[in-house]
C-alpha positions as CSV (number, residue, x, y, z in Angstrom):
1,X,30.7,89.2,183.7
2,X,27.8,91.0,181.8
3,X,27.2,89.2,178.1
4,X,28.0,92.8,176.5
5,X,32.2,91.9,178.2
6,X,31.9,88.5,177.1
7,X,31.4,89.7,173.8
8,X,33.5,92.6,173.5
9,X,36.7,89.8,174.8
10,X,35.6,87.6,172.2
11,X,36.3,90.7,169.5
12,X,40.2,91.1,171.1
13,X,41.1,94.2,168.4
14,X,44.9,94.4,169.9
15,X,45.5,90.2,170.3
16,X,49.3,89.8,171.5
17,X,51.6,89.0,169.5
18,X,52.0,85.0,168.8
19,X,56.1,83.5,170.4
20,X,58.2,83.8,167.5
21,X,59.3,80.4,166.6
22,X,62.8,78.3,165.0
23,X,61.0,78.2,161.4
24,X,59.9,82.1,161.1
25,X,63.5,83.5,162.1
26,X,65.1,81.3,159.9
27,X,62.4,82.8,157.1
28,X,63.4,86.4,158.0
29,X,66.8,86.1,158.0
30,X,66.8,84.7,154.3
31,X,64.3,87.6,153.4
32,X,67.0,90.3,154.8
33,X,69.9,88.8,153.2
34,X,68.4,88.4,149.5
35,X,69.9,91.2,147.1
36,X,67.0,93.7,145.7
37,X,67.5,95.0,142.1
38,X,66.4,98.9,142.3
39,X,65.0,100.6,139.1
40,X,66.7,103.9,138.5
41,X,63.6,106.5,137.8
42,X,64.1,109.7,136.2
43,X,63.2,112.3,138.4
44,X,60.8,114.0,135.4
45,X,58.8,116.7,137.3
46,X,62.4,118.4,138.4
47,X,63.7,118.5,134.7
48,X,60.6,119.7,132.8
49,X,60.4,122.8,134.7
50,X,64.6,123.1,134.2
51,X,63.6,123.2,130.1
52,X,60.4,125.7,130.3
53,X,62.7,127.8,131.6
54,X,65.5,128.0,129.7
55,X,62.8,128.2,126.6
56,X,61.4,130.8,128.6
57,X,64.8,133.0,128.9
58,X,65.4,132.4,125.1
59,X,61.9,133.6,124.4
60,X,62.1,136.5,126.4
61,X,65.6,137.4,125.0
62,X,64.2,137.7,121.0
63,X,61.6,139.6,122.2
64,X,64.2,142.3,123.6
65,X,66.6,142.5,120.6
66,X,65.8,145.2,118.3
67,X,64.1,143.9,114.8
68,X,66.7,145.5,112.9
69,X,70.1,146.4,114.9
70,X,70.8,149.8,113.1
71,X,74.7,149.5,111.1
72,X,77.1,152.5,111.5
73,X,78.2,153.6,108.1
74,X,82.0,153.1,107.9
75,X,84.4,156.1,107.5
76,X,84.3,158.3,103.6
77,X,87.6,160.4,104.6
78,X,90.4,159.0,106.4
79,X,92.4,161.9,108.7
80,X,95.9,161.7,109.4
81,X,97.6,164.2,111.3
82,X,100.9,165.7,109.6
83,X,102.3,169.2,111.7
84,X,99.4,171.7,111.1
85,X,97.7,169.6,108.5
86,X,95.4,167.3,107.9
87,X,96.1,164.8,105.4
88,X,92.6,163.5,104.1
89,X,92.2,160.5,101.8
90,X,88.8,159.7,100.5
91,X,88.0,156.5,101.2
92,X,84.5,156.3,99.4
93,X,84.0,158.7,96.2
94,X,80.2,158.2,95.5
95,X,78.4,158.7,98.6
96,X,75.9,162.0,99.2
97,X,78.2,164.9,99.8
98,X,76.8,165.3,102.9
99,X,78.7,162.7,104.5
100,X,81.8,164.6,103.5
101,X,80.5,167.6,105.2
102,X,79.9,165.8,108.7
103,X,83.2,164.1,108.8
104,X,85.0,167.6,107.6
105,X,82.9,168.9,110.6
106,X,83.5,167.1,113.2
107,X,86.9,168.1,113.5
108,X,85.9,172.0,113.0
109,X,86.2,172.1,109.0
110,X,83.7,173.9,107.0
111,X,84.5,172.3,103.5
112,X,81.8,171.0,100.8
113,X,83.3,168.2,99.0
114,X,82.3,166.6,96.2
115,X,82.9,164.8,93.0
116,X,81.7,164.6,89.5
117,X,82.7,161.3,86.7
118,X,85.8,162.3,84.9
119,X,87.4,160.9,82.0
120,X,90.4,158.6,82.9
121,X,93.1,161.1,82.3
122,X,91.7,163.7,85.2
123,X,90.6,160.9,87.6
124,X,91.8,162.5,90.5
125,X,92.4,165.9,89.3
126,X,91.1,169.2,90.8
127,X,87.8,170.3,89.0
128,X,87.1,173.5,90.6
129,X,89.0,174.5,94.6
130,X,87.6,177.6,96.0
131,X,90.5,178.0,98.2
132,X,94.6,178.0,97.8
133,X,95.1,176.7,101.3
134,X,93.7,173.2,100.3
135,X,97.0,171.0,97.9
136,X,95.5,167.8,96.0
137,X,98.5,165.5,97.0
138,X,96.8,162.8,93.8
139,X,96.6,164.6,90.6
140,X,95.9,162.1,87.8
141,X,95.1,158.9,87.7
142,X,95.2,157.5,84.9
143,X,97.3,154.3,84.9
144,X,94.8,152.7,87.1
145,X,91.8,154.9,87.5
146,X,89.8,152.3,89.5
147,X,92.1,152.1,92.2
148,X,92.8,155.8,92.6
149,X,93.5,157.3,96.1
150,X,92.4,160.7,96.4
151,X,93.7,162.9,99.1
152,X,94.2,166.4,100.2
153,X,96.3,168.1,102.1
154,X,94.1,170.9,104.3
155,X,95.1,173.0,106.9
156,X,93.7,172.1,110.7
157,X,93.3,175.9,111.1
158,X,91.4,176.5,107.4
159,X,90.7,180.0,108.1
160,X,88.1,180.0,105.5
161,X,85.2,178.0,104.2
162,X,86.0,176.2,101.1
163,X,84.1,174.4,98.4
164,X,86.0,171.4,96.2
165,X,84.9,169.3,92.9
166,X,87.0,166.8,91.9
167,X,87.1,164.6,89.3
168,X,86.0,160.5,90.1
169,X,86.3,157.2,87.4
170,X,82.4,156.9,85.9
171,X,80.2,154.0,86.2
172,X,79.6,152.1,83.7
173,X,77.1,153.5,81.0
174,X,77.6,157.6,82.8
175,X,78.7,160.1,80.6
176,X,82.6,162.4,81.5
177,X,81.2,165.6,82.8
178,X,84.8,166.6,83.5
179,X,87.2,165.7,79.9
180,X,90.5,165.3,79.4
181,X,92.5,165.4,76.2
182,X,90.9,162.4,73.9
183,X,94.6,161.5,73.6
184,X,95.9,161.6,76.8
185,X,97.6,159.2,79.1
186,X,95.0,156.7,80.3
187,X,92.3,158.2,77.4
188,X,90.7,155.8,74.3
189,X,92.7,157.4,72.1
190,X,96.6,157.7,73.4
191,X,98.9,157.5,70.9
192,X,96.5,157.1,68.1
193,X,97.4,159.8,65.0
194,X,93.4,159.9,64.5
195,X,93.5,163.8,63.2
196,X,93.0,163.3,59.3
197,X,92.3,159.5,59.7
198,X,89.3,158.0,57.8
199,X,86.4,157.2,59.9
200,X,86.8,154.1,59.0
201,X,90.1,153.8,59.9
202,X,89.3,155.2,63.4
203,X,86.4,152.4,64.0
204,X,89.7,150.0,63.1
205,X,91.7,151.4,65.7
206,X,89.0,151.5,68.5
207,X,88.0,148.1,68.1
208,X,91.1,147.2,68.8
209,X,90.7,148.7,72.1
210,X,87.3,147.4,72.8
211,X,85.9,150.9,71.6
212,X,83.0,152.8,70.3
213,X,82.3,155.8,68.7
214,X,79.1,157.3,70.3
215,X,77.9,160.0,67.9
216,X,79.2,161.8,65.0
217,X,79.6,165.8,64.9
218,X,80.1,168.2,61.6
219,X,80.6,171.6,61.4
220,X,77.8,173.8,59.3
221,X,79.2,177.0,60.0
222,X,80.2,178.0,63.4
223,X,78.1,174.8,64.3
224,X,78.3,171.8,65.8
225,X,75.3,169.5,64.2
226,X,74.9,165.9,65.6
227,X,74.8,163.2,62.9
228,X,73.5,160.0,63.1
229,X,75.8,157.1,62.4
230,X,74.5,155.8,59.5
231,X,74.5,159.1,57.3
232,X,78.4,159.4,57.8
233,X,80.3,157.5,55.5
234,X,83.9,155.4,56.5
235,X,85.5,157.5,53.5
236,X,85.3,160.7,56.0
237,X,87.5,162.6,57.6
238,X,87.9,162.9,61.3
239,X,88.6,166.6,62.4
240,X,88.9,166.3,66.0
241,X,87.5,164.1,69.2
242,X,86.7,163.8,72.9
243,X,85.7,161.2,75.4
244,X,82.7,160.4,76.2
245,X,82.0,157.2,78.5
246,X,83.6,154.2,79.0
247,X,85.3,152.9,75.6
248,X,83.4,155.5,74.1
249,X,84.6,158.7,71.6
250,X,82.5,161.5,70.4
251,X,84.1,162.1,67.0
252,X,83.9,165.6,64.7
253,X,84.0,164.7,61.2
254,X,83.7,166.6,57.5
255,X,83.7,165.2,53.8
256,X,87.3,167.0,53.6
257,X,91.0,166.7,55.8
258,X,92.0,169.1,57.8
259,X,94.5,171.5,56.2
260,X,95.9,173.8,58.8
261,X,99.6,173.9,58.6
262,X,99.9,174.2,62.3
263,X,97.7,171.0,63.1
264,X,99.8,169.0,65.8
265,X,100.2,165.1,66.3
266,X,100.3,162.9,69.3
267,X,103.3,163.2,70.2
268,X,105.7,160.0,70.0
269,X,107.6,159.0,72.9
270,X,108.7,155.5,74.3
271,X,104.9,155.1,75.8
272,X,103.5,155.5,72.4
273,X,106.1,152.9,71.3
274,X,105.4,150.7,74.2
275,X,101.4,150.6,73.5
């Protein structure tokens, strides 16, 4: 044997294994049956990825809703079918005509509809109709103005075009382009015997109905001349009168009473009573 195997046996890099003795089985078998306490550890790289995406998805979702989802206007007329007619209730009086004119439209009627602030006794009331086929089924209005229902009664065969103004409650602080009679049902002035009162009896009598007189009006000649308030004195006669606005009277006045022998009252009845 060389010196180069004597040295390379010396190195044994694979020894066998020494005879397993009493003491190291006994050591084993006491290792084996001694309980190990296991740590529970969150399995983190699986549940961040779970939350990126669901961030992700949410993120992705704003960006595909529109900025502002557009609102479909609700319904101005409402159509109910009666025989051959159409009976239309106007559920919205101050929107742009034009909305009228669509709905009307869309079920093959030409009709331009609109309205124009009336005083409370003609809330309701026909203003101008160019047509006899079309029947207002309202009329007045004038117990409760504000929660008038306005319909019509049109034919689902109109056989023409037709054009209809009626008359609507005013907003506060608009002026009555359609009037009624100052002393009519509903009006500032019911069952007030103002003809030949003072006008300082009238301003009394409105302030008793939370009213207003807006401007005065005398007669010089075959004229009507508006007067301010402060050059009319209580001690004047009032002539005649006609709404204006809400709670408020445009009154005609002169220095003298009226003397025509036909002049007419309010007339007395149990609503006059009543007020």
């Amino acid at each position: 044997m060389s010196k180069v195997d004597r040295m390379l046996r010396a190195i044994d890099p694979a020894p066998i294994a020494p005879q397993e003795g009493r003491g190291a089985r006994e050591l084993l078998e006491e290792i084996v049956a001694t309980p190990v306490e296991v740590r529970r550890r969150w399995n983190w790289p699986v549940l961040l990825p779970l939350a990126a995406v669901i961030a992700l998805v949410a993120v992705v979702g704003v960006a595909f809703l529109p900025k502002k989802a557009p609102i479909a206007p609700s319904a101005a007329l409402a159509f109910q079918r009666s025989g051959d007619d159409w009976i239309v209730t106007v559920t919205d009086l101050y929107v742009d005509p034009e909305r009228y004119r669509e709905e009307f439209r869309a079920r093959g009627l030409d009709i331009e509809l609109s309205f124009t602030p009336g005083s409370p006794s003609i809330v309701g009331g026909i203003v101008y109709m160019s047509t006899t086929e079309i029947v207002s089924l309202t009329g007045t209005c004038a117990a409760d103005p504000t929660g008038c229902a306005i319909s019509l009664r049109i034919p689902a065969k109109l056989s023409e075009k037709a054009a209809i103004v009626l008359a609507r409650p005013a907003k506060p602080g608009e002026e009555y382009d359609s009037l009624g009679y100052v002393n009519a049902p509903g009006e500032l002035l019911h069952c007030v015997a103002f003809e030949n009162m003072t006008v300082g009896e009238l301003r009394e009598a409105l302030a008793k109905r939370d009213g207003s007189i807006t401007d005065f009006r005398v007669m010089v000649g075959r004229e009507s001349r508006k007067v301010a308030a402060t050059q009319v004195p209580d001690s004047w006669f009032v002539h005649s009168a006609l709404p204006h606005a809400l709670g408020e009277v445009r009154i005609w006045v002169d220095p003298e009473p009226v003397t025509r022998a036909d002049r007419q009252e309010p007339a007395e009845g149990d609503a006059c009573r009543a007020s």
